[in-house]
N, C-alpha and C positions, 0 to 999 in steps of 0.2 A: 657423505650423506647429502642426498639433496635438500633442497629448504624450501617445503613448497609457501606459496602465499597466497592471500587473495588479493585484488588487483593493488589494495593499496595497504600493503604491508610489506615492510621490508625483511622479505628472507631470501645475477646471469652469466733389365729388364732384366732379375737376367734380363735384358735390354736388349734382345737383337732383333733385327728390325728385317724382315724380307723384302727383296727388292717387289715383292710379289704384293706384297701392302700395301691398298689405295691410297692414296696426297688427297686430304682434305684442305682445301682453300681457306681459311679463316681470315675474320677480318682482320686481328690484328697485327695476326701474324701469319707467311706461307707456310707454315709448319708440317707435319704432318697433325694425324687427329691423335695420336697417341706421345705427341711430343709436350715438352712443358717449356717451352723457350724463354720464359721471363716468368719476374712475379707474377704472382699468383694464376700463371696456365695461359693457355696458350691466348685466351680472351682478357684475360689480366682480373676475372670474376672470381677466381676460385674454388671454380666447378672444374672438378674431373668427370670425363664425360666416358672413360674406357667401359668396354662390358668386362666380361670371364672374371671379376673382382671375388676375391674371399668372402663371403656374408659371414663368416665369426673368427676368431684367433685366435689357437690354441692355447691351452693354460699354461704349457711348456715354453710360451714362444716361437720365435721364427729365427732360423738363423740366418746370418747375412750371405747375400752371395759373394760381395766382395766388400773389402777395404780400403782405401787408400789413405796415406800420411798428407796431411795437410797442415798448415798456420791459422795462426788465428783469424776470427774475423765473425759477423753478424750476416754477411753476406749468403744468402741462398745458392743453392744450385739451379741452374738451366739446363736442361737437357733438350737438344737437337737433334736429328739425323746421325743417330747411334752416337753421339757426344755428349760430355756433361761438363759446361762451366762453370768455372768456382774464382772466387776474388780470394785471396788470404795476406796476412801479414807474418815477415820472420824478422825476430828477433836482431839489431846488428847488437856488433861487439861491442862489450863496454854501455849497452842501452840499461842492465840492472836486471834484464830477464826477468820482470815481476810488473805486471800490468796493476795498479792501485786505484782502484773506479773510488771516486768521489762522486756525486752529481755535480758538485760545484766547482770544482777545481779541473783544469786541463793536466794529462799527463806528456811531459816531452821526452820520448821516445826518438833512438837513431831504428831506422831497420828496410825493407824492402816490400814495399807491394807484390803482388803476383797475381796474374791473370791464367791459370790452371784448364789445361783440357787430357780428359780424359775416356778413355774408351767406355763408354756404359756398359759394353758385355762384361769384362772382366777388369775395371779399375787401373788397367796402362796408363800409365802419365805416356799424352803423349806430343804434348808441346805445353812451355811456358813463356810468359812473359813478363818480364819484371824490371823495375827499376826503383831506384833511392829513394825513401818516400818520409823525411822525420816528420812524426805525428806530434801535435801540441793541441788533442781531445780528451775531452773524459770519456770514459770508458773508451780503451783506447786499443782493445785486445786487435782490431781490424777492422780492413770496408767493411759498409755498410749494406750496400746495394748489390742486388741480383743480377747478373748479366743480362740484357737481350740482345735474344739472336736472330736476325732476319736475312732474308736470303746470301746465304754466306758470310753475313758480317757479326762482329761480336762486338756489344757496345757497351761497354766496362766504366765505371765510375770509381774514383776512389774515395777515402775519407778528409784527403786533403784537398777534393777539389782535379784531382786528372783525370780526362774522361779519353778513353781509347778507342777509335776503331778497328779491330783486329782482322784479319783474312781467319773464317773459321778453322780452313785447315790445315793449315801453318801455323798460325799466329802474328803473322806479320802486321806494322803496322800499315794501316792504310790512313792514317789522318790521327793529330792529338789533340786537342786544347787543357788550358789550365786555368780555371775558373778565377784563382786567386793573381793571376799575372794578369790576363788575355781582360778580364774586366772586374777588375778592384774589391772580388766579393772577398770579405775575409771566412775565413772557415768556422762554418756556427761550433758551439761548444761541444756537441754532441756530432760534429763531422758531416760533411754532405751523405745524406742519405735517402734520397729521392729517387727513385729507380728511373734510369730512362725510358721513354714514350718515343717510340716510333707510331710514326701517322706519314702514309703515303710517305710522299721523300722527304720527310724532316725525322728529325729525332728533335725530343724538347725535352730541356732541361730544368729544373726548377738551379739559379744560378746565384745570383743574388748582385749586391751594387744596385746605385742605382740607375733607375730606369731598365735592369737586368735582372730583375728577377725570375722573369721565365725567358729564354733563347731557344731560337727552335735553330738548328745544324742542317743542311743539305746531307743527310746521312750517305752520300756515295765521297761526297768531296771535305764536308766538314765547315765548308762556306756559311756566315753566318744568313739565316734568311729572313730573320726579324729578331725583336727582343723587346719585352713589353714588361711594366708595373715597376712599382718602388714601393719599399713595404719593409716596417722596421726590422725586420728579418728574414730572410728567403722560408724559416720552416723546414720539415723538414718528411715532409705529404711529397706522395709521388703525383705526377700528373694521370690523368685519366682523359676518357673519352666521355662525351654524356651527349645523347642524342633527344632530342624533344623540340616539337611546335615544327617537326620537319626539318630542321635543321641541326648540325654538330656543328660540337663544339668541343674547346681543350676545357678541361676543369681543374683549376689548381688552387690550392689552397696555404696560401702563406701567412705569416705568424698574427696578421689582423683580416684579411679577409677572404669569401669565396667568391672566384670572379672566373666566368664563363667567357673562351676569347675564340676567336675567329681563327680557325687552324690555319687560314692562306697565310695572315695578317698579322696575328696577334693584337689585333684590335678587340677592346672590350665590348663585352653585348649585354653583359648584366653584372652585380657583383654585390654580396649582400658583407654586411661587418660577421664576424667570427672570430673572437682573438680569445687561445685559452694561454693560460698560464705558462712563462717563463717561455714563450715561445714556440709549444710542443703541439704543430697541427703535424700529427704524425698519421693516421690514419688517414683512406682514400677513400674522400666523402661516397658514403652509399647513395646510389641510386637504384630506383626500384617501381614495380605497375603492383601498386595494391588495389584492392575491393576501393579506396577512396579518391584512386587515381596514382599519376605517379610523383611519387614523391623523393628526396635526397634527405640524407640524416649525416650529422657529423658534429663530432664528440672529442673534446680533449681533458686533458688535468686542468685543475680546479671547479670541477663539477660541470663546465661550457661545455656548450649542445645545443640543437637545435633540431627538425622535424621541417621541410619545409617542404612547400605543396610547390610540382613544377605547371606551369601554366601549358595544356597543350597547344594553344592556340598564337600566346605570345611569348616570345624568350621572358623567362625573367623565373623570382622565387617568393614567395611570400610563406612567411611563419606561422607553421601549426601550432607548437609548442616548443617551450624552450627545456630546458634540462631543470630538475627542480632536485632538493636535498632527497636521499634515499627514493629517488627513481630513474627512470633511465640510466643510462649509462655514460660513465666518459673513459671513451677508449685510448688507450696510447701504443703499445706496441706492436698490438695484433690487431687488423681490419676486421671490423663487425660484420653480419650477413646478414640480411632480410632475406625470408621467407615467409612469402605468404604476406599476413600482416602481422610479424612476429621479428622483431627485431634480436637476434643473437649476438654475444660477444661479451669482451672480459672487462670488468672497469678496474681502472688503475686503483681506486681508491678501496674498494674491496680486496682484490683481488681476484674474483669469483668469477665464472662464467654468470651471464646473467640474461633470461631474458625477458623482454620489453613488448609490451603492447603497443605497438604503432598510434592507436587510436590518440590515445590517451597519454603516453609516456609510463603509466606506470609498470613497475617491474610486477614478473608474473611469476618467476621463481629462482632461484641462483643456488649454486653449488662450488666450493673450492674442489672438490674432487680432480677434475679433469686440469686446475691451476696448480694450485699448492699441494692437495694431496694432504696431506696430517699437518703440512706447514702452516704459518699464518704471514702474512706481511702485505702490501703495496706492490704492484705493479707484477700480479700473479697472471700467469699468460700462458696460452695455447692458440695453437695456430689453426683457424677452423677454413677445410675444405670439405666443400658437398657432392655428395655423390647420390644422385638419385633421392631417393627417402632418407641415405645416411648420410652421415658427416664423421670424415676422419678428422681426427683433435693430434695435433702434435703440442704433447706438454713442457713447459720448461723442466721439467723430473729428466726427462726424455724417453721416456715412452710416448709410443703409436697407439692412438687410441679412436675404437671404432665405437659410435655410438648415434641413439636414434633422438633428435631434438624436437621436441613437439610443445604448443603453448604448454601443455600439462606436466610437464618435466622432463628429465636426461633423465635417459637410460643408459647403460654403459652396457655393449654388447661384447666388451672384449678389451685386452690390451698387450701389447708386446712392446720389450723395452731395447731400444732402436740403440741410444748413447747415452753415456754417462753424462749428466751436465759439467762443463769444465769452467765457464765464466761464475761470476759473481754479483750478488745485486742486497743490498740491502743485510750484507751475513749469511745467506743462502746461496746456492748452487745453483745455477741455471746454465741452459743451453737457451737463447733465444735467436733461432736461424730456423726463416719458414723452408720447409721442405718441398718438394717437388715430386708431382705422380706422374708415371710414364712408362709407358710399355710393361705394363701391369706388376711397379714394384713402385719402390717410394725410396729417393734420394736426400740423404739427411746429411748436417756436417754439426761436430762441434769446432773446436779451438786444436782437435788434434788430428780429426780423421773424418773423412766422410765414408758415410755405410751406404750402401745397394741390397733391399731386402727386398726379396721376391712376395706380391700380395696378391699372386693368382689364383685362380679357383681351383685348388685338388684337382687332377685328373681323377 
């Protein structure tokens, strides 16, 4: 049931692909337009931009096109040029077979990474890659991070810190490093989980050590091209692009501050304090053109946040507002969306979808629905992609859920349930792995299997 409020009350492809289908150039990646090559799509925003899209979803469900057996892990799918990459973890012998999530405690695991490619029409394993990986994380079921794929390369991360350039279609390697040998970062508690950022020929990593917290790679060779920042812990925010006053820039956010850096360089151009609790800058600070100008938001656990207005004229950021008790939001596992001047997303400490008046900060209505569902706890989550007017929610329950987000409340126009959740958080069941839309279906995994369900429009 939703909870409506007033401003200040607290109640937020079948995959085949024709040679005959036009190549959309995008910036961030050459993908096609119907590819999803990295978190969150092919722009790294979250927006699926396909048409011929289902507008409702049977009461009955959907069934899947395909299945395939996979490992554990938190890691998303990529899908490329009729491929779909996946990171997982298996089990070795004698490891205990039983992942035990603490927040506070590391689990040491023996067992094998894997870098997984398979055929999006019909779920073929059709090359892997793997090697020895013992994990010593909490939550330790698998990587973390989402493949990205750019022209024929596949740039793999894992949770202990191995980052792979792969030949997409092979799998061969083309280049490795090892965060934790190559520069001194130790593995944060919760495992590197920063999705890589390709820009022109670098990939950039959020890395850690000092003076190493961000490294950008010559992504054909793997040559290091800069390395900038020292910061009591790398975090564990992916990098982003953020363009304003004419100029880009890398945006990263590490466990005390946001700091805007020069892509040649990695020289700093501005950088404001942000430190949330126990380390956790996990979301990729929003940027966004509202009615007030453009502005950036970002949000962690223990209530930390901020609003801040970007200068068009000179780099830099100054503070709208800051996060206050029972308003705005602090996001942790799922990246929040602006729309319009309507800030969406889930806070950890509700658990609730919730959303937020730009203006002002305060929340304008929140619903556990689309999180928890009849549950109650912390760190309730779904994965918001926008589609036009709508936005598809992938819940931790795991169900697909299509619905319409307006300041005035959620609507829920539908839902089909994708996978079972197989991880665990808090005493409850969850799946938390963002999914991927492409070539008019939606790519989902848990800890056993990733599904391929067809979300095209009825002939």
């Amino acid at each position: 049931m939703v909870i409506a409020s007033r401003r200040r009350l607290l109640s937020a492809i079948g995959l085949s692909i024709s040679g005959a289908v036009a190549c959309l150039m995008l910036t961030m990646s050459p993908g096609r337009a119907d590819d999803w090559p990295q978190w969150r799509g092919s722009e790294r925003d979250g927006q699926w931009r396909e048409t011929g899209i289902r507008a409702a979803l049977p009461i009955d469900g959907l069934p899947a096109r395909w299945r395939a057996e996979v490992g554990g892990g938190y890691s998303g799918p990529a899908v490329a040029d009729g491929r779909v990459y996946l990171m997982d973890y298996l089990l070795g012998d004698g490891a205990g077979g039983t992942v035990a999530n603490s927040p506070s405690e590391r689990t040491e695991l023996a067992g094998r990474e894997r870098v997984l490619c398979f055929d999006a029409t019909d779920g073929r394993l059709l090359w892997k890659h793997e090697y020895d990986c013992p994990y010593a994380v909490s939550y330790a079921c698998g990587p973390r991070c989402t493949p990205t794929v750019v022209d024929g390369v596949v740039y793999a991360l894992g949770a202990e810190g191995n980052l792979h350039a792969l030949d997409a279609l092979t799998g061969k390697v083309v280049w490795a490093k090892n965060f934790k040998t190559d520069y001194g970062a130790p593995t944060p508690i919760w495992g590197f989980s920063s999705h890589p950022l390709v820009e022109g020929d670098l990939v950039i990593c959020m890395v850690g050590g000092e003076g190493s917290v961000v490294v950008a790679f010559d992504r054909r060779t793997g040559k290091e091209a800069w390395r900038a920042l020292s910061a009591s812990e790398p975090g564990y925010a992916p990098p982003s692009i953020l363009e304003t006053a004419g100029v880009r820039h890398v945006l990263v956010w590490d466990a005390d501050t946001i700091t805007a850096l020069d892509p040649a360089t990695g020289k700093t151009i501005w950088a404001v304090p942000l430190k949330p609790g126990y380390g956790m800058s996990i979301m990729a600070p929003q940027v966004a053109d509202t009615s007030a100008g453009r502005v950036l938001f970002a949000s962690g656990i223990g209530n930390i946040g901020a609003l801040f207005q970007l200068d068009d004229k000179l780099p830099g950021a100054k503070v709208v507002w800051r996060n206050r008790a029972k308003a705005s939001i602090a996001s942790a596992n799922s990246t929040p969306m602006i729309v319009g001047d309507t800030l969406y997303g889930c806070d950890c400490e509700t658990g609730f979808l919730t959303a937020v008046d730009l203006a002002t900060g305060d929340r304008l209505w929140e619903t556990g629905v689309p999180t928890l569902g009849s549950r109650r706890g912390r760190h309730g989550t779904a994965f918001l992609v926008r589609q036009g007017e709508r936005h598809w929610l992938f819940s931790e329950t795991g169900d697909l859920i299509l619905a319409r987000l307006t300041p005035k409340g959620y609507e829920e126009l539908g839902r089909t349930h994708l996978l079972d959740p197989t991880g665990e958080c808090f005493g409850r069941e969850v799946v938390w792995s963002h999914p991927a839309f492409a070539g008019k279906a939606v790519f989902a995994r848990n800890d056993r299997e990733l599904a391929c369900v067809s979300l095209a429009e009825p002939e």
